[in-house]
N, CA, C and O atoms as a DFTB+ gen file, in Angstrom:
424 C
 N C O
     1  1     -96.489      68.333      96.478
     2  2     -97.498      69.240      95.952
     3  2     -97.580      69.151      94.430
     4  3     -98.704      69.241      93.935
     5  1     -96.277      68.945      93.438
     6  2     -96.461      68.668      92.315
     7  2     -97.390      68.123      91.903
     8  3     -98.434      68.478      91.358
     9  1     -96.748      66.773      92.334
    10  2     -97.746      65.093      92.255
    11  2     -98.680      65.502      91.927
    12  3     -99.104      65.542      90.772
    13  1     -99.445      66.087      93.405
    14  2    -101.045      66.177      93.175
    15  2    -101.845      66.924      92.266
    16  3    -102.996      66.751      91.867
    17  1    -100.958      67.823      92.016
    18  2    -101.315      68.965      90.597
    19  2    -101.347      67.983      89.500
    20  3    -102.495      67.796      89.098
    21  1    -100.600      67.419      88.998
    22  2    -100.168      66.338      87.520
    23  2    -101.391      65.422      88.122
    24  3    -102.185      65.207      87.207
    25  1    -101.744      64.908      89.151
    26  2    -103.086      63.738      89.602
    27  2    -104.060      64.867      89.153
    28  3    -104.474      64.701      88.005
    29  1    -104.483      65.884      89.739
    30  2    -105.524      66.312      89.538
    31  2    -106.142      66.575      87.842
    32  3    -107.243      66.303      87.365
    33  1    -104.935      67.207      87.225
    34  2    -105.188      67.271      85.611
    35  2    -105.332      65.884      84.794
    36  3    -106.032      65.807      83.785
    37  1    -104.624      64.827      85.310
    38  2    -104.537      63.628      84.926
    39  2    -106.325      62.856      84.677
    40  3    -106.812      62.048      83.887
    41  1    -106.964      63.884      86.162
    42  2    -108.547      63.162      86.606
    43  2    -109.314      64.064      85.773
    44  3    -110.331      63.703      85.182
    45  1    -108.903      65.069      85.729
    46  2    -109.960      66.272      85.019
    47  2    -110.055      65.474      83.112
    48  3    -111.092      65.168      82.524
    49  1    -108.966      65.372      82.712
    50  2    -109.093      64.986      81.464
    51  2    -109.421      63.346      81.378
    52  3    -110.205      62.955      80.513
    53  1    -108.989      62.694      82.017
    54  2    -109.999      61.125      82.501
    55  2    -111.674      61.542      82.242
    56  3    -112.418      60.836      81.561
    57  1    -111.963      62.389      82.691
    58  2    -113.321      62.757      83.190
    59  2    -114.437      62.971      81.799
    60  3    -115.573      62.520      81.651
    61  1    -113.504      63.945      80.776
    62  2    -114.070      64.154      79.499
    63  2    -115.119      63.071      79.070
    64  3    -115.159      61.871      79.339
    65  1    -115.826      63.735      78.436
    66  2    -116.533      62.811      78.100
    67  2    -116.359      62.253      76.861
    68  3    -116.379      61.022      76.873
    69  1    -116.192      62.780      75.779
    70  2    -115.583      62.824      74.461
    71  2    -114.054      63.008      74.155
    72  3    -113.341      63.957      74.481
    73  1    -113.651      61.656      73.313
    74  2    -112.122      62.834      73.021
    75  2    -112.087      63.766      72.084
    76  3    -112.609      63.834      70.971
    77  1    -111.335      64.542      72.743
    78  2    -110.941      65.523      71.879
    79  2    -109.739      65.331      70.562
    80  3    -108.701      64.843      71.010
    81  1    -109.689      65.583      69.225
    82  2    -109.206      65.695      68.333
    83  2    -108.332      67.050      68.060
    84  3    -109.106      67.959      67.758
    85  1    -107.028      67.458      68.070
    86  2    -106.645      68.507      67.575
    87  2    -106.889      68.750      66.275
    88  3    -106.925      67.884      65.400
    89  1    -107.146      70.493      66.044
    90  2    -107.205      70.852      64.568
    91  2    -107.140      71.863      64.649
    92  3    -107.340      72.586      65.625
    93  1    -106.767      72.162      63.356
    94  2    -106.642      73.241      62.290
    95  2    -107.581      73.944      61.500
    96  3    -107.038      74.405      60.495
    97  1    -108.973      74.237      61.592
    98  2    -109.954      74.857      61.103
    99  2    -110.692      75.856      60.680
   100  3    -111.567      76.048      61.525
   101  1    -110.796      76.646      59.738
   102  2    -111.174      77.822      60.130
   103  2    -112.755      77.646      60.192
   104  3    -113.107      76.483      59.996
   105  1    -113.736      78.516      60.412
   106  2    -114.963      78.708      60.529
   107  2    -115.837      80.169      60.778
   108  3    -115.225      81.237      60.816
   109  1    -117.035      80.119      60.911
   110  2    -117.988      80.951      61.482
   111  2    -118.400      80.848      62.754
   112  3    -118.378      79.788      63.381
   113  1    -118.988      82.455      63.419
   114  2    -119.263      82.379      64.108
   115  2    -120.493      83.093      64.355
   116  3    -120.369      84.128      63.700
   117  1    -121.354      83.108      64.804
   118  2    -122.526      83.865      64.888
   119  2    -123.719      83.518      65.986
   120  3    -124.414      82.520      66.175
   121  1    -123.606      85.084      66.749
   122  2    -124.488      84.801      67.957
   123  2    -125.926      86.010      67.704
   124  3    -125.902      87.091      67.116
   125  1    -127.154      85.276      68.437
   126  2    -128.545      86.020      67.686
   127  2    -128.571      86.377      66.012
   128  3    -128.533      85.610      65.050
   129  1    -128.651      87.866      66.073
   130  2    -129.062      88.731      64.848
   131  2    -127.362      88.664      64.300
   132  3    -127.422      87.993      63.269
   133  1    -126.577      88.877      64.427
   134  2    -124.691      88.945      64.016
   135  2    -124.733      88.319      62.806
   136  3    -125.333      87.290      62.495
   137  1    -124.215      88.856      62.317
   138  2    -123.561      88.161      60.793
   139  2    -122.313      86.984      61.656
   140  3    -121.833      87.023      62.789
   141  1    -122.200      86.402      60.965
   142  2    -121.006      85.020      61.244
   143  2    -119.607      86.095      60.903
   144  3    -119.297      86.777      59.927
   145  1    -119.055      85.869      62.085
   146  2    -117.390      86.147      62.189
   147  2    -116.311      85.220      62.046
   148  3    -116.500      84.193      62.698
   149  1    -115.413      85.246      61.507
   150  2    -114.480      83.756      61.371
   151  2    -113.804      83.607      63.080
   152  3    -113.574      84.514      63.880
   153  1    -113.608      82.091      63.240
   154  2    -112.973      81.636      64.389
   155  2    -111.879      80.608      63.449
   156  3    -111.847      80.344      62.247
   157  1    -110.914      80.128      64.766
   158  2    -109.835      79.088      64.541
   159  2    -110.375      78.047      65.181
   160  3    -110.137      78.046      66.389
   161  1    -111.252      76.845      64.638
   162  2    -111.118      75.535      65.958
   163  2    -110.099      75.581      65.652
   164  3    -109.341      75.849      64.720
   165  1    -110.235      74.927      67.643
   166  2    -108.325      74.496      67.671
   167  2    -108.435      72.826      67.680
   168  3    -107.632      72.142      67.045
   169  1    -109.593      72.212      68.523
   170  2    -109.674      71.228      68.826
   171  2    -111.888      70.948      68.934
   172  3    -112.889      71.619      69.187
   173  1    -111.516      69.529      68.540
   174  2    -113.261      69.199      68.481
   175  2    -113.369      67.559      68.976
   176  3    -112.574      66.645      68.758
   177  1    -114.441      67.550      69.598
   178  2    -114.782      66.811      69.800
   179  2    -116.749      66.535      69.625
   180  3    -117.622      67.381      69.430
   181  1    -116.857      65.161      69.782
   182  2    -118.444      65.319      69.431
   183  2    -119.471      66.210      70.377
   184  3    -120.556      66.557      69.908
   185  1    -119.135      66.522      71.560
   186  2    -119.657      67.278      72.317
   187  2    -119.446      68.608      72.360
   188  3    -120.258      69.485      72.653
   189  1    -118.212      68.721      72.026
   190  2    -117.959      70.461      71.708
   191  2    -116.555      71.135      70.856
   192  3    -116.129      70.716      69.779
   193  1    -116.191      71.871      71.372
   194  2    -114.788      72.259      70.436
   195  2    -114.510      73.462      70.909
   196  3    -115.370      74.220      71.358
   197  1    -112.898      73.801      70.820
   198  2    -112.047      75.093      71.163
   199  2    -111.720      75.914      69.910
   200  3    -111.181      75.595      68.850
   201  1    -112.358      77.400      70.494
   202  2    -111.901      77.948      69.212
   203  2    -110.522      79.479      69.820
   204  3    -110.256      79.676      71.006
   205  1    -110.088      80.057      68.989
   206  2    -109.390      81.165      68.577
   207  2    -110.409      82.310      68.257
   208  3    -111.193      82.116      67.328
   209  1    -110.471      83.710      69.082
   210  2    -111.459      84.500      68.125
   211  2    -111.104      86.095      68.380
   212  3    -110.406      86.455      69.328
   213  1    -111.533      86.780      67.652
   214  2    -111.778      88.086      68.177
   215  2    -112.794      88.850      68.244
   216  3    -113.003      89.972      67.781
   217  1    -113.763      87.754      69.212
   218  2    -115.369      87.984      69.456
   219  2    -115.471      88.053      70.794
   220  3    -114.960      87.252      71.575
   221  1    -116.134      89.011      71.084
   222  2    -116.486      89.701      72.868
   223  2    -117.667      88.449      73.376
   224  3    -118.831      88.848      73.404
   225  1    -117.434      87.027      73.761
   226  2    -117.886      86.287      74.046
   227  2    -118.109      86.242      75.475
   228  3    -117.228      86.585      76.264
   229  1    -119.568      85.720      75.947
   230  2    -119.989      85.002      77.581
   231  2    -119.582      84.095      77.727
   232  3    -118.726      83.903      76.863
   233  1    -119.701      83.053      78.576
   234  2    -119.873      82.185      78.844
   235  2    -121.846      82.051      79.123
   236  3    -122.721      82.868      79.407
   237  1    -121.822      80.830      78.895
   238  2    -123.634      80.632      78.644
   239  2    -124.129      81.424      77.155
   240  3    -125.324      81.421      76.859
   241  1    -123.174      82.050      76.318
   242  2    -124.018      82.491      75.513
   243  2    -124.789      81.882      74.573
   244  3    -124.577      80.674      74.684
   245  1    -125.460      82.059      73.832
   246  2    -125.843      81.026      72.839
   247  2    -125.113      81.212      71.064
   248  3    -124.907      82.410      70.873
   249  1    -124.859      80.675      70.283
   250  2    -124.068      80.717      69.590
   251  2    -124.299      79.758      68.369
   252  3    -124.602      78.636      68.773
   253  1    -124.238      79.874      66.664
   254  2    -123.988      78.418      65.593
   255  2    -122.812      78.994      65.140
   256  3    -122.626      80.143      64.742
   257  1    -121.830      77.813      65.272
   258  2    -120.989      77.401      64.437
   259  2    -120.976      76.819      63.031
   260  3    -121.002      75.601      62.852
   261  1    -120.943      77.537      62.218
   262  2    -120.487      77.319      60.878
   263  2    -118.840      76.281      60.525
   264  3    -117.894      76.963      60.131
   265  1    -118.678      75.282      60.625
   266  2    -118.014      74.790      60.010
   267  2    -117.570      73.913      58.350
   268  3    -118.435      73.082      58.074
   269  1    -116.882      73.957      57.717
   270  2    -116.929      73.723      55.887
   271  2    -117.641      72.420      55.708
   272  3    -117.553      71.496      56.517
   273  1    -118.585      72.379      54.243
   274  2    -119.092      71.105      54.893
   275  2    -120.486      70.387      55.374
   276  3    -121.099      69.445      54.871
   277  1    -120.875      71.516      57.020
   278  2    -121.486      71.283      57.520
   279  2    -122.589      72.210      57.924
   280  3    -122.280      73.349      58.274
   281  1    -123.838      71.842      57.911
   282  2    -124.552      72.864      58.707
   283  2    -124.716      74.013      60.079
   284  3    -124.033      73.559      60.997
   285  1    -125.003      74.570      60.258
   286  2    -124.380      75.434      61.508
   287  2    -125.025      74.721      62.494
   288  3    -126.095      74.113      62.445
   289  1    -124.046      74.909      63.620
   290  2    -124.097      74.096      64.833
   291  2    -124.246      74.673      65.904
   292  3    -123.380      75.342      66.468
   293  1    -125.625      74.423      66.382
   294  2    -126.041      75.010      67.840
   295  2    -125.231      75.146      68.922
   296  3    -124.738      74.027      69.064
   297  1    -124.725      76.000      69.929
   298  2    -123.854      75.928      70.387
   299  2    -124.202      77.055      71.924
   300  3    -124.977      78.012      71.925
   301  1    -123.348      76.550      73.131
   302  2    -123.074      77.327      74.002
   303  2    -121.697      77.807      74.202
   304  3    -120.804      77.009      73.917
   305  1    -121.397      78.869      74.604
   306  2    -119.729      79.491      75.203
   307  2    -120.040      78.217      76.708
   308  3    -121.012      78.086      77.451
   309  1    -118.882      77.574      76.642
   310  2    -118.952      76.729      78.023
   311  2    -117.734      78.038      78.967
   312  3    -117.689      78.552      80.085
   313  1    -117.111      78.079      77.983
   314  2    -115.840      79.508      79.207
   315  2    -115.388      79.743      77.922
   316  3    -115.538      79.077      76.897
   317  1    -114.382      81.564      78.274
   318  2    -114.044      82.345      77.689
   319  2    -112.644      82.230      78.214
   320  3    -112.567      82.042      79.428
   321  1    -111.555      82.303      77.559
   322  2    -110.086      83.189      78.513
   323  2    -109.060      83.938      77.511
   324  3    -108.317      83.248      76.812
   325  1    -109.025      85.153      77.451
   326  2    -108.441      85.848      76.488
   327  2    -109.107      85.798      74.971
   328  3    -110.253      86.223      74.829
   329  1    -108.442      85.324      73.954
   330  2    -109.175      84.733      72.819
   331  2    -109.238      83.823      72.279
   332  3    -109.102      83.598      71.076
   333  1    -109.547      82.902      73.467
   334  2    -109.937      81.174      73.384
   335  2    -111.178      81.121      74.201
   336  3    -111.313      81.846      75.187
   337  1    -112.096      80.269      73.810
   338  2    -113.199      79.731      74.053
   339  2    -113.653      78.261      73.784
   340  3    -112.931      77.493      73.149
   341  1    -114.794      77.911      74.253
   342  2    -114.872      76.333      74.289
   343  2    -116.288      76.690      74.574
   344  3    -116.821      77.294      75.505
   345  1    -116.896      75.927      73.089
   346  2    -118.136      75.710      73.123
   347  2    -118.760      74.283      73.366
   348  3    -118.128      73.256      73.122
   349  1    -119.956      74.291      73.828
   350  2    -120.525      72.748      73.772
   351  2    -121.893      72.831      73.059
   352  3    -122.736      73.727      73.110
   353  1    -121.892      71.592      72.338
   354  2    -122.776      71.830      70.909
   355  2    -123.985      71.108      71.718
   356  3    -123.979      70.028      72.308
   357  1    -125.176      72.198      71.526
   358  2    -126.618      70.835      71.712
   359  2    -126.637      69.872      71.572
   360  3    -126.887      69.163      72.547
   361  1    -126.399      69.298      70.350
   362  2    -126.470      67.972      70.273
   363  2    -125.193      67.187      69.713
   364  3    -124.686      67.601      68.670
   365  1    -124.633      66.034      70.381
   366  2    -123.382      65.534      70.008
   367  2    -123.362      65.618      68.526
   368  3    -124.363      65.588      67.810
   369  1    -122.069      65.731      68.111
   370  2    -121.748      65.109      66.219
   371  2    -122.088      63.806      66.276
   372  3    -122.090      63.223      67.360
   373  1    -122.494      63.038      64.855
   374  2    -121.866      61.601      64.827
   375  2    -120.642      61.349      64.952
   376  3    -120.060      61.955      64.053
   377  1    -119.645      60.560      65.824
   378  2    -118.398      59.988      65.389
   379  2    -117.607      60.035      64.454
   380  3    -116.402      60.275      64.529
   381  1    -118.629      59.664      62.911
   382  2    -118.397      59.768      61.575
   383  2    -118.127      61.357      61.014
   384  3    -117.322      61.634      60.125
   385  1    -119.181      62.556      61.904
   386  2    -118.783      63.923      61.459
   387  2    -117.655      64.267      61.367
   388  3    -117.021      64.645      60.382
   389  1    -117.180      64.064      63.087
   390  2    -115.787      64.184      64.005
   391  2    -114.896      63.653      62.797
   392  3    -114.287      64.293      61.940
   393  1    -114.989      62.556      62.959
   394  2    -114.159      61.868      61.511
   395  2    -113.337      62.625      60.643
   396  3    -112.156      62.922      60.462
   397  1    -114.915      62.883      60.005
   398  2    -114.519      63.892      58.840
   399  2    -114.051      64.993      58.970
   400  3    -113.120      65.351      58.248
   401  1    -114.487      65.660      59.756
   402  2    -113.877      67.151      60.356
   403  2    -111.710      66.966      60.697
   404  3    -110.639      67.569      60.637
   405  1    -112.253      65.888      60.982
   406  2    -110.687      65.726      61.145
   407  2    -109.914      65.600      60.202
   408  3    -109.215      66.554      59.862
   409  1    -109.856      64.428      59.573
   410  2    -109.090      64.526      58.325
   411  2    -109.185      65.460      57.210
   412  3    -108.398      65.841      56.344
   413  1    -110.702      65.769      57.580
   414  2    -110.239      67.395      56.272
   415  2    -109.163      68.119      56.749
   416  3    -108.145      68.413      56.122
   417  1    -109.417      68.365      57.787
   418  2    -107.621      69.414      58.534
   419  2    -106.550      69.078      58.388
   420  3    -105.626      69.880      58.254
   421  1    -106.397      67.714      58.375
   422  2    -105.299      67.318      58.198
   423  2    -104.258      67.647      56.917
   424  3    -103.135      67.144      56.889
């Protein structure tokens, strides 16, 4: 029964479409009319990113991310759990954004 647990997570993250990058980030957050609230990315990728928050978030909501840098970034809550979330951005980053986003954290 293990096995198949460690296979199944093994396929789920195979599956991604983008890799994901760990980080260290702070940012904005802001959904409709809201002033921008700070979040923690934890992790980004060109399709989306995990944040840290203490924002009463949906899933499906609609959402821009403010990150340093960069213009705010269209965004959905893909899921919520406690005060982590994972958004997926309308439109992918360039590679080159990701890039940069990264090594600034570093």
């Amino acid at each position: 029964m293990r096995i198949s647990a460690a296979l199944d997570r093994a396929v789920q993250f195979d599956r991604r479409r983008y890799m994901r990058h760990t980080v260290q980030v702070g940012g904005g957050l802001s959904a409709n009319i809201r002033p921008s609230l700070s979040v923690l990315v934890t992790d980004l990728s060109a399709g989306g990113c995990g944040i840290e928050h203490d924002i009463e978030l949906e899933p499906g909501a609609r959402v821009w991310l403010r990150l340093p840098g960069l213009e705010n970034l269209p965004a959905r809550v893909a899921w919520t759990a406690d005060r982590k979330a994972g958004l997926s951005f309308d439109n992918p980053l360039h590679p080159a954004v990701v890039e940069h986003v990264v090594r600034g954290a570093a």
